[in-house]
C-alpha positions in Angstrom: -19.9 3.2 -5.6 -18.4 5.3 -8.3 -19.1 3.8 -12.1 -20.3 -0.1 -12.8 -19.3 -2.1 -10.1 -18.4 -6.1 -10.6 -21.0 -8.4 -10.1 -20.4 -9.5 -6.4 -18.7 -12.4 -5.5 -21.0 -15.0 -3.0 -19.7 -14.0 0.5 -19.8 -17.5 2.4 -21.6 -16.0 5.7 -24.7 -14.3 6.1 -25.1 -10.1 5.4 -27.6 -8.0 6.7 -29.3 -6.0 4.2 -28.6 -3.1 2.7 -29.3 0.3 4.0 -28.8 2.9 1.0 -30.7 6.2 3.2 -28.0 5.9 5.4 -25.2 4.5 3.4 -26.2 5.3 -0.4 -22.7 4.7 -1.7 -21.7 1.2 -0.2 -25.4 -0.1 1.0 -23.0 -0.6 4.1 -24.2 -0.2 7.8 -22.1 -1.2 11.2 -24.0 -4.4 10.8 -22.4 -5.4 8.1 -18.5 -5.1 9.8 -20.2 -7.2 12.7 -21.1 -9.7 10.5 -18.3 -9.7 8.5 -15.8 -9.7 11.6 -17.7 -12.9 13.0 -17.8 -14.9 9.4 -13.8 -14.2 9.1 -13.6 -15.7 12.5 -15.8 -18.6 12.4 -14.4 -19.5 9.2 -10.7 -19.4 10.8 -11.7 -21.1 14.2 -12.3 -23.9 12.1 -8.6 -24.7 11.9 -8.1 -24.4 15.4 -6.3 -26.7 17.8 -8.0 -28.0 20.1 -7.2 -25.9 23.3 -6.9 -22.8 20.8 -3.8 -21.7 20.7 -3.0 -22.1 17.4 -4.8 -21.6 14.1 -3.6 -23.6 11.6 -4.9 -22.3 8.4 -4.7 -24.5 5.4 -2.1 -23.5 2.5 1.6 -23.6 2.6 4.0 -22.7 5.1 6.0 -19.3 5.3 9.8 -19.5 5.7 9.2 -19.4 9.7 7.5 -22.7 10.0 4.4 -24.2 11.0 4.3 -23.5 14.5 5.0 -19.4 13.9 2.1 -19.4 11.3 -0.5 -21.7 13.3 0.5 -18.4 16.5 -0.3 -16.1 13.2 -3.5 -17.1 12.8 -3.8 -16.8 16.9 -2.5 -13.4 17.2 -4.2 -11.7 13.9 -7.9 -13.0 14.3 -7.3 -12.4 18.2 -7.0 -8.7 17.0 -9.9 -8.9 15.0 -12.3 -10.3 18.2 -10.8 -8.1 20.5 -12.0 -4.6 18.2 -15.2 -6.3 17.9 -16.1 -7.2 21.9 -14.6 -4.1 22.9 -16.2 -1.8 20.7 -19.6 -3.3 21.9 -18.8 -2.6 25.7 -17.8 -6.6 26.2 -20.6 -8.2 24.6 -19.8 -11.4 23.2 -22.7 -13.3 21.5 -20.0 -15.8 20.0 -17.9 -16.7 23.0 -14.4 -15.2 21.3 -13.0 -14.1 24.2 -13.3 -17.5 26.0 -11.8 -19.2 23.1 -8.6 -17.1 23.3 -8.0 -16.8 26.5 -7.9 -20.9 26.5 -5.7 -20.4 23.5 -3.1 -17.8 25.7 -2.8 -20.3 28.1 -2.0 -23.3 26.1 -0.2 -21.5 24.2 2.3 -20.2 26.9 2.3 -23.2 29.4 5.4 -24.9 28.0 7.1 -21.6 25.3 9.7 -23.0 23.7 8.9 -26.7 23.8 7.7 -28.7 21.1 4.5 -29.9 22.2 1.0 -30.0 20.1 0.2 -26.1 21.3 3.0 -24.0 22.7 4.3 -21.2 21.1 7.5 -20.3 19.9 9.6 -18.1 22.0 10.2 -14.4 20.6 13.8 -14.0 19.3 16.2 -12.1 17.6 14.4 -11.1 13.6 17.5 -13.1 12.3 16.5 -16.3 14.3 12.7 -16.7 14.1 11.5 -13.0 14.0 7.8 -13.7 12.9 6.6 -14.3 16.8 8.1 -10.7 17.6 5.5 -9.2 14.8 3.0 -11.7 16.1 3.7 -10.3 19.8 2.2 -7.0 19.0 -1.1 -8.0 17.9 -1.4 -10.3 21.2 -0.4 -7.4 23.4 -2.8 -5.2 21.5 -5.4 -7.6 21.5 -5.2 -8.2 25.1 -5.2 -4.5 26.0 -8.2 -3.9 24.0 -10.2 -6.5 25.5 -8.4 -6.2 29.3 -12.0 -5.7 31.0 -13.4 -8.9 29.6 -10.0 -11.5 29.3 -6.7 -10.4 31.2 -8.5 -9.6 34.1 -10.2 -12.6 34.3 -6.9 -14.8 33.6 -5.4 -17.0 36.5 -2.5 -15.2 38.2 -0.3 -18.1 36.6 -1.4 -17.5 33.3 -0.9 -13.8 33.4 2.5 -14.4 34.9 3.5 -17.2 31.6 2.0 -14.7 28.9 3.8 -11.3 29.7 7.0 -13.6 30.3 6.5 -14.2 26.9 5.7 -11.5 25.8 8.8 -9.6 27.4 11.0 -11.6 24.6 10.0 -8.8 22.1 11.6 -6.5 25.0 15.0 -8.7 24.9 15.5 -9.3 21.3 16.4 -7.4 18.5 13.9 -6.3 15.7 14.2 -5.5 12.1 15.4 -2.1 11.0 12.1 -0.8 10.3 8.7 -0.7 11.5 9.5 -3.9 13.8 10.6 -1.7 16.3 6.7 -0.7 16.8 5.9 -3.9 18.0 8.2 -4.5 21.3 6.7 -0.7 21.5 3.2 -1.8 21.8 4.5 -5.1 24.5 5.9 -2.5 26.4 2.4 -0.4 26.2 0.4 -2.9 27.2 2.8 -4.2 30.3 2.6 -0.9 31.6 -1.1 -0.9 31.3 -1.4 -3.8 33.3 1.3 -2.7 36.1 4.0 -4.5 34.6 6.1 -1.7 33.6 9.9 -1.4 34.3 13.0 0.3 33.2 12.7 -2.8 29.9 9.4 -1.4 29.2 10.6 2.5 29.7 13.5 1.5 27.6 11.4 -0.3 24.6 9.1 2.4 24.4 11.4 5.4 24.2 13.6 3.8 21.4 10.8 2.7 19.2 9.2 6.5 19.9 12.8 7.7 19.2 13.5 5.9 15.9 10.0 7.3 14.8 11.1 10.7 14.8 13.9 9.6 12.4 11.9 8.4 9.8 9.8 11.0 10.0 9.7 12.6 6.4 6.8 15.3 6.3 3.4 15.6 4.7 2.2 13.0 7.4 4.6 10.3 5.7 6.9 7.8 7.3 9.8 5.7 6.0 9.7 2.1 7.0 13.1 2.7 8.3 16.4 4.4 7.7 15.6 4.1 3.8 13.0 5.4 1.8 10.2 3.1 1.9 7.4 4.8 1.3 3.8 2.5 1.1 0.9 1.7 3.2 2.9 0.5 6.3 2.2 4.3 7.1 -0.9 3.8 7.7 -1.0 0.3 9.3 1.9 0.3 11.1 4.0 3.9 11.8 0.9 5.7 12.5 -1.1 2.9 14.0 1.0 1.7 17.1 2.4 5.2 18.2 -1.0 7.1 18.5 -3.0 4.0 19.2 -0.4 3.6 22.5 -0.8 7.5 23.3 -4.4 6.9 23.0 -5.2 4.1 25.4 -2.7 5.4 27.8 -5.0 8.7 27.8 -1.5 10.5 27.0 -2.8 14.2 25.7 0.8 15.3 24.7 1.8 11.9 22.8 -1.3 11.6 21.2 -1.4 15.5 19.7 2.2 15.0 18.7 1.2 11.8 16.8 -2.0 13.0 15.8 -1.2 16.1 14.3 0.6 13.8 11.7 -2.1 11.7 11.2 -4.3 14.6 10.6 -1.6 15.7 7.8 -1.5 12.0 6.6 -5.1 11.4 5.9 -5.3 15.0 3.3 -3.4 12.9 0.9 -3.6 9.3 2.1 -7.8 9.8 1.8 -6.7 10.4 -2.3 -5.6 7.0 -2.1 -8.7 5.0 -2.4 -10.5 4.4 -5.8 -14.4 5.5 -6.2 -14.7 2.3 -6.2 -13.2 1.2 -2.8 -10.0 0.0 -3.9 -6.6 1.4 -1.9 -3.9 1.9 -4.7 -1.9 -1.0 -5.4 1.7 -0.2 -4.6 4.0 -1.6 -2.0 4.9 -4.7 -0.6 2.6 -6.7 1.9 -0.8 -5.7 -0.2 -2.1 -9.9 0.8 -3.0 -7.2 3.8 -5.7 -5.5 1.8 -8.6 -4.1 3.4 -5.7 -3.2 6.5 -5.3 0.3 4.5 -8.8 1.1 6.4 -6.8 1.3 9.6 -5.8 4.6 9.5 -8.8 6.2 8.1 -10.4 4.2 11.4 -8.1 5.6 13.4 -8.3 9.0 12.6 -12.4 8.3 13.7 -11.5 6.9 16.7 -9.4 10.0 18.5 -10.3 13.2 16.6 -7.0 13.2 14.6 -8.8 13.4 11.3 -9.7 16.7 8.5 -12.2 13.8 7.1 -16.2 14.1 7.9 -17.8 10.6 9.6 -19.7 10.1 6.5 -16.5 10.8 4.6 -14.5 8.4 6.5 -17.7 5.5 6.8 -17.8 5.9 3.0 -13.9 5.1 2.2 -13.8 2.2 5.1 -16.8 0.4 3.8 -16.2 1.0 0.6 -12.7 -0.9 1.2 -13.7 -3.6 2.6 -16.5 -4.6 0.6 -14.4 -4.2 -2.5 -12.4 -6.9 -1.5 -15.3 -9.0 -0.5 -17.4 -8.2 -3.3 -14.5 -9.8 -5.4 -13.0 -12.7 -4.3 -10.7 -12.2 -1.3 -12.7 -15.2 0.4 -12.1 -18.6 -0.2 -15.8 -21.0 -0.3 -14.9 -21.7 3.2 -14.7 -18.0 4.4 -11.2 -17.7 4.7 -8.8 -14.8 2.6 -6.7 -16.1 0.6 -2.9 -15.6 -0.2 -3.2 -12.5 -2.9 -5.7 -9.3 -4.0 -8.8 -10.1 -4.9 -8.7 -14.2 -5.2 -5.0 -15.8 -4.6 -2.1 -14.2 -6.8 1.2 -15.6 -5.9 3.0 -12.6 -7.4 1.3 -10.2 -5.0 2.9 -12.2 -2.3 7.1 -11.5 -0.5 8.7 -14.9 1.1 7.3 -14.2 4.3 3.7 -14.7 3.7 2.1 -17.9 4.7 -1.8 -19.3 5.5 -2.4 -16.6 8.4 -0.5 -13.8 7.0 -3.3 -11.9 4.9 -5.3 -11.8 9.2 -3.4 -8.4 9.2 -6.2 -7.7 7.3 -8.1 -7.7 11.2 -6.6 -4.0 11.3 -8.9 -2.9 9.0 -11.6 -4.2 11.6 -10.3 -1.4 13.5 -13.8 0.9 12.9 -15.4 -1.7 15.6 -13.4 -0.6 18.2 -15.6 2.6 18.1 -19.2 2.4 18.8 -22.4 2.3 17.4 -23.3 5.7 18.5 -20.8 7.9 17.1 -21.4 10.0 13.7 -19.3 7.2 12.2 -21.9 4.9 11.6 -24.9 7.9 12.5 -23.3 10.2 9.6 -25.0 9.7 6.1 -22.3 8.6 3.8 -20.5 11.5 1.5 -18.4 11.1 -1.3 -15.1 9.5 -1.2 -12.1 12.7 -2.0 -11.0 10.7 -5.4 -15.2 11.3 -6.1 -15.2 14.9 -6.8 -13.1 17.5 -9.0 -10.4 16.2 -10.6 -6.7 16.4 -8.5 -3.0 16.5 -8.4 -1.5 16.2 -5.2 2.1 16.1 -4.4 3.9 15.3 -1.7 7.6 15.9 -2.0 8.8 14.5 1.3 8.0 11.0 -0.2 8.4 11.9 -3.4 5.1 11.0 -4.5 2.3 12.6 -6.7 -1.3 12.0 -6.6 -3.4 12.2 -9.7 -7.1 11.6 -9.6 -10.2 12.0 -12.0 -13.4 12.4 -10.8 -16.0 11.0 -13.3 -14.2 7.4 -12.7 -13.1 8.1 -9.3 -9.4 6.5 -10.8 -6.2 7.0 -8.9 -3.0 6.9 -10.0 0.4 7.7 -7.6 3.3 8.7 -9.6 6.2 7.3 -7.8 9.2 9.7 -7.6 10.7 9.0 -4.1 9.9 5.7 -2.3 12.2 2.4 -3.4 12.9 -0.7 -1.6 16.3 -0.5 -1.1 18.1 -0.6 2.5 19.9 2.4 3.9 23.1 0.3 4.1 23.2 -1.0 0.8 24.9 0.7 -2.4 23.7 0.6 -6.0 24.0 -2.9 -6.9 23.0 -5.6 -9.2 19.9 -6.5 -7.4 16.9 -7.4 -8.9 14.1 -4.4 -9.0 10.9 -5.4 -6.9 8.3 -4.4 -8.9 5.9 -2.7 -6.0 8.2 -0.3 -5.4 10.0 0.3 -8.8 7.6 1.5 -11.3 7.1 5.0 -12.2 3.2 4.4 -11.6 0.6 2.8 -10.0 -3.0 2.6 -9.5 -6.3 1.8 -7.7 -6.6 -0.5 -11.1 -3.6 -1.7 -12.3 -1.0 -3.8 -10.8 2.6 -3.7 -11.3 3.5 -7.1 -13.9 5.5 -9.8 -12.5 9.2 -10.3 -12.6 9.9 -12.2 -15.6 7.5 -10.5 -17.7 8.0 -6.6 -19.4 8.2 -4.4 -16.5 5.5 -1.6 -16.8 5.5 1.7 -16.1 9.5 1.7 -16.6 12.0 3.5 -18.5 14.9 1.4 -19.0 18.6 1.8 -20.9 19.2 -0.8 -22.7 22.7 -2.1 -23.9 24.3 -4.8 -25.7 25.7 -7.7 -23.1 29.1 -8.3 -23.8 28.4 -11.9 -21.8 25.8 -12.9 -24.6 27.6 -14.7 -27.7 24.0 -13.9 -29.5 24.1 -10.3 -29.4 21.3 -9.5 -27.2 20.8 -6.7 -24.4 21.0 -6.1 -21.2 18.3 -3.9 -19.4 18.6 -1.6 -16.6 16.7 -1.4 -13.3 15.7 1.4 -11.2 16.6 0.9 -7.3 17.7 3.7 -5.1 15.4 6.6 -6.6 16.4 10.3 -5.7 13.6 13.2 -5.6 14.6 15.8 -6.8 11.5 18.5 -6.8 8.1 18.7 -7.1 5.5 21.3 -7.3 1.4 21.8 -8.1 -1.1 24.3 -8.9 -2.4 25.8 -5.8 -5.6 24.8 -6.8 -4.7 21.1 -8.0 -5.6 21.4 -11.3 -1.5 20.1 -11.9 1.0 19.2 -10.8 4.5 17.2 -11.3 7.5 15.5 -9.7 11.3 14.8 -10.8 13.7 12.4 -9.9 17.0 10.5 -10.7 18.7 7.1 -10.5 21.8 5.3 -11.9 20.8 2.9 -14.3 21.5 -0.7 -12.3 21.8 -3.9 -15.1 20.0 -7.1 -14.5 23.1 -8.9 -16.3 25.6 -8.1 -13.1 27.5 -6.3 -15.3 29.9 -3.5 -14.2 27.9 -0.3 -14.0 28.3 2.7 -16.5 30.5 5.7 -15.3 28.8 8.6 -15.9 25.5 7.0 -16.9 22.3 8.7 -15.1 18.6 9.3 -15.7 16.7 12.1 -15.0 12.8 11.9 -15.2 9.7 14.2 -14.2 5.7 13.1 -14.4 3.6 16.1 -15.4 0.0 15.6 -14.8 -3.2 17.3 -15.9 -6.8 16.1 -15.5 -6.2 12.4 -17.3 -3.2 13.3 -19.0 0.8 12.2 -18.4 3.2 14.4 -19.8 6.4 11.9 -19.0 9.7 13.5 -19.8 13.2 11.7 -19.5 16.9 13.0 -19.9 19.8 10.8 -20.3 23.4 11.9 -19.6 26.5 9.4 -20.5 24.8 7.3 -22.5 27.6 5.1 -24.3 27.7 4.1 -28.0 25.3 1.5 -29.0 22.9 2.3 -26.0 18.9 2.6 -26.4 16.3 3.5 -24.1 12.4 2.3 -23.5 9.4 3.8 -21.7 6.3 1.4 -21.0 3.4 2.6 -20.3 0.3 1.0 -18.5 -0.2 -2.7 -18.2 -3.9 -3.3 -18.8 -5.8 -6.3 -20.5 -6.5 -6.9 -23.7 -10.4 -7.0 -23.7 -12.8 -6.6 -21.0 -13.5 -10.1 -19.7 -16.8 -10.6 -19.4 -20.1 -8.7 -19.2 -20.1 -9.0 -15.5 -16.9 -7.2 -15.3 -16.0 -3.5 -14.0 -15.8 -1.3 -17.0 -12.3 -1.8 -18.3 -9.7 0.5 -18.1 -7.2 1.6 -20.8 -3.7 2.2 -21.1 -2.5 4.3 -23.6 1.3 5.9 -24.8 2.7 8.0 -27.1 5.8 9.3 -28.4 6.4 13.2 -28.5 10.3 13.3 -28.7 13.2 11.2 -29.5 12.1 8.0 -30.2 12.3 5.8 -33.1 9.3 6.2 -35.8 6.3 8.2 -35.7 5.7 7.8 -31.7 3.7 5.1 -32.2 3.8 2.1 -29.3 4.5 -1.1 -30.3 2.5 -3.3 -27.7 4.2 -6.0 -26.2 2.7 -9.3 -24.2 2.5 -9.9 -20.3 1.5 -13.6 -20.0 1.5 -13.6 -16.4 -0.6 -10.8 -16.0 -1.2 -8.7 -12.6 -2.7 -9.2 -9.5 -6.1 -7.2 -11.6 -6.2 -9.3 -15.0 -4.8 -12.7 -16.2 -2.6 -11.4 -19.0 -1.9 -7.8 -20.0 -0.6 -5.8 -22.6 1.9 -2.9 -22.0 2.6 -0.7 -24.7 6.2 0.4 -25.2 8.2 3.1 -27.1 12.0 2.8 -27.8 15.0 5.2 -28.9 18.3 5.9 -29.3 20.5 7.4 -26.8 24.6 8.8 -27.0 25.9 10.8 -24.5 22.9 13.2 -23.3 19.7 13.1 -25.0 15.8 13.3 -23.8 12.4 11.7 -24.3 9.1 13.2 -23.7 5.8 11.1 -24.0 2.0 11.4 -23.1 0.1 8.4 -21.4 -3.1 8.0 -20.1 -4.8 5.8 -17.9 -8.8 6.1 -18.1 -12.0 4.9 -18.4 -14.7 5.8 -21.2 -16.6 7.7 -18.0 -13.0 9.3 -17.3 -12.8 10.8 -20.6 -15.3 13.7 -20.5 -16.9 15.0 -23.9 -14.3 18.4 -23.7 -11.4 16.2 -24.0 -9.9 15.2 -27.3 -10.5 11.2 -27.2 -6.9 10.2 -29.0 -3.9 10.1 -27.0 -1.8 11.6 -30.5 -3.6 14.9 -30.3 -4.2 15.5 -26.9 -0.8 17.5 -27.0 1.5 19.5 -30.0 5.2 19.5 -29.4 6.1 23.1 -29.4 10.2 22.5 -29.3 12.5 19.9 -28.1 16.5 19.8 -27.5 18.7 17.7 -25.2 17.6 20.1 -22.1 13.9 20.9 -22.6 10.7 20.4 -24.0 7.6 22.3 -24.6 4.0 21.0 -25.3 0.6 22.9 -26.0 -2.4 21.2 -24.9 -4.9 20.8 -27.6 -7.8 20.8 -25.4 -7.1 24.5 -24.4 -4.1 26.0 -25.5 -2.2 26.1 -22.0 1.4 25.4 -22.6 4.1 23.5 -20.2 7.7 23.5 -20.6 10.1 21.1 -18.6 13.7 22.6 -18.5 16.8 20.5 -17.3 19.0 22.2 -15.1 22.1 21.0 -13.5 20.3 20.7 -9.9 16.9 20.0 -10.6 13.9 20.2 -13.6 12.1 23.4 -13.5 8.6 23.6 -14.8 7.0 26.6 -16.1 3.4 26.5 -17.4 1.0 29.4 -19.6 -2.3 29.3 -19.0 -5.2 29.1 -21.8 -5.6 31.8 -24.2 -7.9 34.5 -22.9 
């Protein structure tokens, strides 16, 4: 892997060795994914009861209860066995199969009561949703593995589980990606002659609302909003084409895998030299579950990746997480990123929930003769010439550097906030938020400086101390983006209404207009403010990274750095200020942090970096201060030479969107 790697973490279960002619990035060989698939579920089956049909995994409960997260644990490892036996033609060395087909029959022999094993009924996502997501992994489970379990199952037992399954038919999902799981129920009744005018029904509207969200580049809301994360991957692309797939339907599965195709060119961007998937979004306790589409694109031919391409980034993932701490000393994951990080986690996470991670299992399901695991391993995309990628449907840009293999996403487009809801006073979630993320940074943790935010600032009329209120960024509107065609740049724009953290009444007039400009390492971030009041200021963070590296047996350290071009106070220098909570990467960070005046319209431009010492080559000027000369500045535009070749850019305000106009090096 790309740069020094940590010093692995002790994986409690037996690896094979490594095999570095065939895999001479990760060491990793098919081998390893069967042993690693068997250790997650030995360690789990541990916990189960004793007729199976619940895994009650140690830790506390989620908001659903103990019964829904001891039918978690069922339904995600059950995923995880069923890729393994049925991408090895049924062979079971371990038994799995037996164990949960006991576990599906206790399980549905009394649903609804509340005896020792049975499982909760499937209802409405306002009653007890979690069984309805749960529900999907069984159906999927079971259609995988039909040949070796359903088949075999006692009439009456077949008869109990597809009655309850059928409540994800008759109940009403979330507003988003839920609607893919009654979708894949009504998949795998059909499979198994069960279909009816409820299955038709369930299938058509979750295929239906698909189209809806559909946003271009290969990118998905999770919903009527403008969600934008890795859900894409291991949900909205997932059920669709693995249903079209399995049902051998040609027309449904080049529809969906045409997008998948498009998906993967930039999605592939998205994973670290070192393994890691970028850390952005919500549900990230999922972790090595970003594999799934990579896997996926493997498995049906819907992929522009090579197999040693696509080997490389899925073994490269999950070992990352391995390699530092996702497993507990008894060999289960744990609640977070690498070890346990409560911040990482949303309310409905409990023990089971990070067994999503079974989806990034998927690459089993295909088998051990296909140039997946024949190919030699190539380079990961974030491995070779340096990038900038944009994707204006989401909003999103892609920046990576090569000689580190770093990603960062510049986030322009995807927030967190429901179709349905206005601009409020609603607290900002940090994973969707920021301006930026990374492969190795995480977003801070409510309570502590947000990073990678620009923020007006006013005084609170409601504090008798004088202090400030600060604003937040919800609903974010893209506005334009554009790129070299040969990636060497490229930038986004977008705008939001300043939201304040104190409830206080909003700010007529008051709106922020910001663009990300990116060049090899380099972020050119540029800010215009219109209605600013009296008394108002503004700030920009930068990246929050920690203080020192943390021990020899660390990854080399990354480092964040910001500086002021135009408008701020002083010379442009950051002051630094204190995370104490840290991310899910480091225990405490620092984030560095510029600040300004603002009345009426004015505008900001800074440069920030995130790097490496491998990521800074020997051509490029090492301080952040000289990296770039401001050319000229006023409230509508700015203009900055690059110092490391002369090219120019120029970001010019308009009243319908930035424009950005570049010169190219002398000679």
């Amino acid at each position: 892997m790309t740069g020094p790697a940590a010093t692995p973490c002790p994986v409690p279960f037996e690896l094979p060795a490594e095999n570095r002619e065939s895999s001479p990035y990760t060491g990793w060989t098919r081998a390893h994914w069967e042993a690693t698939a068997d250790g997650l579920l030995h360690a789990a089956w541990r916990y189960a009861t004793p007729r199976g049909a619940m895994l009650d995994l140690p830790g506390r409960p989620s908001r659903t209860g103990v019964r829904s997260d001891g039918l978690e644990g069922y339904a995600r490892t059950f995923l995880a066995a069923a890729f393994r036996v049925a991408g090895a033609g049924g062979e079971d060395p371990h038994g799995w199969l037996e164990k949960y087909a006991s576990g599906l029959a206790a399980g549905t022999r009394t649903p609804g009561r509340e005896d020792a094993e049975s499982w909760p009924p499937v209802l409405d996502h306002t009653v007890l949703g979690q069984p309805m997501v749960e529900s999907a992994s069984v159906a999927l489970g079971l259609r995988l593995s039909r040949d070796w379990l359903w088949d075999r199952l006692d009439p009456g037992v077949q008869d109990r589980a597809a009655n309850w399954l059928r409540g994800a038919l008759r109940h009403v999902p979330a507003p988003n990606n839920w609607y893919l799981f009654p979708l894949t129920v009504a998949g795998f009744l059909e499979s198994v002659g069960r279909g009816d005018r409820e299955t038709w029904l369930a299938l058509e509207r979750g295929l239906e609302l698909l189209e809806g969200w559909y946003a271009g580049d290969g990118w998905y809301s999770d919903g009527d909003g403008r969600a934008f994360d890795h859900y894409n991957g291991w949900a909205l692309h997932l059920y669709p084409l693995m249903h079209a797939h399995l049902a051998q339907d040609t027309g449904r599965s080049a529809h969906h895998g045409t997008r998948l195709r498009s998906f993967l060119e930039s999605y592939a961007l998205l994973f670290d030299g070192n393994g890691a998937p970028v850390h952005f979004g919500r549900s990230l306790t999922y972790r090595f579950a970003a594999n799934a589409a990579v896997a996926l694109g493997a498995l049906t031919g819907h992929t522009p990746l090579a197999p040693g391409v696509s080997r490389r980034l899925l073994s490269g993932s999950l070992r990352y997480f391995l390699d530092r701490g996702a497993l507990t000393p008894d060999g289960l994951l744990s609640l977070g990123w690498h070890g346990a990080h409560e911040a990482t986690l949303q309310d409905y996470s409990g023990p089971a929930s990070p067994y999503w991670a079974s989806k990034g299992l998927l690459p089993l399901l295909i088998p051990a003769g296909d140039p997946l695991w024949t190919a030699r391993e190539e380079a990961a995309p974030s491995e070779g010439a340096d990038r900038a990628l944009t994707l204006p449907a989401a909003g999103l840009l892609i920046q990576t550097t090569g000689r580190d293999g770093l990603v960062r996403l510049h986030n322009h487009g995807s927030d967190h906030v429901p179709a349905h809801e206005g601009q409020r006073a609603l607290a900002q979630d940090p994973l969707y938020a920021r301006l930026a993320y990374s492969t190795r940074t995480g977003p801070t943790a409510v309570g502590n400086v947000p990073d990678n935010h620009f923020a007006v600032e006013l005084p609170d009329p409601r504090d008798p101390l004088g202090g400030t209120t600060s604003s937040a960024r919800l609903r974010i509107r893209p506005l334009a983006a554009g790129a070299d065609p040969e990636g060497t740049w490229g930038w986004a724009a977008s705008s939001h209404t300043p939201v304040f953290a104190s409830g206080g009444p909003m700010v007529p007039g008051l709106s922020v207009q910001s663009v990300t400009f990116v060049r090899g390492r380099f972020e050119l971030r540029v800010h215009r403010v219109t209605g600013a009041p009296p008394g108002a200021r503004v700030r920009l963070t930068g990246w929050a990274t920690p203080p020192q590296q943390d021990g020899p047996d660390e990854e080399e350290p990354v480092t964040g750095q910001l500086h002021g071009l135009h408008g701020w106070s002083g010379p442009g220098r950051p002051s630094v200020l204190r995370a104490p909570q840290g991310t899910a990467f480091t225990r405490w960070a620092l984030v560095p942090s510029l600040t300004g005046d603002a009345r009426g319209t004015a505008l900001f431009a800074a440069l920030a970096t995130l790097t490496t010492a491998a990521g800074a080559s020997a051509r490029e000027v090492p301080g952040l201060h000289t990296a770039a000369a401001l050319v000229s500045a006023d409230q509508d535009s700015v203009e900055v030479r690059w110092t490391t070749d002369g090219a120019r850019t120029r970001v010019s305000f308009t009243p319908h969107a930035p424009r950005i106009s570049t010169t190219p090096p002398p000679g």
